[in-house]
N, C-alpha and C positions, 0 to 999 in steps of 0.2 A: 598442761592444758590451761589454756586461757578461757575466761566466757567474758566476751564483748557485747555487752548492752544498749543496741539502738533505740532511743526513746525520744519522744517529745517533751517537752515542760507541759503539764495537764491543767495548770494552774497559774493563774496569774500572780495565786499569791507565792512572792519568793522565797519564803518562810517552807515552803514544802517542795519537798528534796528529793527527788529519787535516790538518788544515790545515795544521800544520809537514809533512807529509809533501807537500803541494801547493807548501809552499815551496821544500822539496827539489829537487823533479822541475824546479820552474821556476829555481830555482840552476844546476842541474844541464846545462841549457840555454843554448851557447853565443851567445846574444844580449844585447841591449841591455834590460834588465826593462822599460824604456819602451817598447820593439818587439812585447812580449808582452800579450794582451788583460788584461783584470783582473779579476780570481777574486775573489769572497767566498763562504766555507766558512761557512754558516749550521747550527752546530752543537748548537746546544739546542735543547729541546723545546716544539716550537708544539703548541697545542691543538687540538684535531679542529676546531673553532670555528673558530679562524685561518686553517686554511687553504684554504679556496675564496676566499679574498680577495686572498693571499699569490697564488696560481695564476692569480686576474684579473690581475695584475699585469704578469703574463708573457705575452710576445709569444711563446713556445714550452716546451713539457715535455718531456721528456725521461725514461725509465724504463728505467733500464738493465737487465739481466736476463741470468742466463747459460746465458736458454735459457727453453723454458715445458714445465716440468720436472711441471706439473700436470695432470691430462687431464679433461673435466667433457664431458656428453654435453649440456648443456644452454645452455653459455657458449661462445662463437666463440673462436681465438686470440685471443692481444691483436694480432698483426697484422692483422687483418681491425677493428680498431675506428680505422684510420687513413686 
């Protein structure tokens, strides 16, 4: 099993790293790095083009959210789209 991490740069400064920060957390973790699945932090910018292709790909998606902070009288939750 793979896990593929779609992300943006959040930060202008380049000193701050997603992916060294995924290295971190998995450092940081007292096991065997071979015990631990295997992450790729896919951090540039794909084209609105690329990515329904990128997404057939995937056997699963994942949208994380910290919450549906939105309200539309017209559009269901996004839990009800599962």
């Amino acid at each position: 099993m793979v896990l593929y991490l779609l992300t943006n740069k959040f930060h202008a400064d380049e000193s701050l790293s997603f992916a060294a920060e995924v290295r971190r957390i998995a450092n940081s973790i007292q096991k065997d790095p071979k015990q631990l699945p295997l992450v790729h932090v896919l951090d540039r910018h794909y084209p609105q083009k690329q990515l329904p292709r990128l997404y057939k790909a995937m056997d699963a998606f994942v949208l994380p959210t910290r919450g549906e902070g939105w309200v539309s009288l017209t559009t269901p939750p996004l839990y009800e789209y599962s």
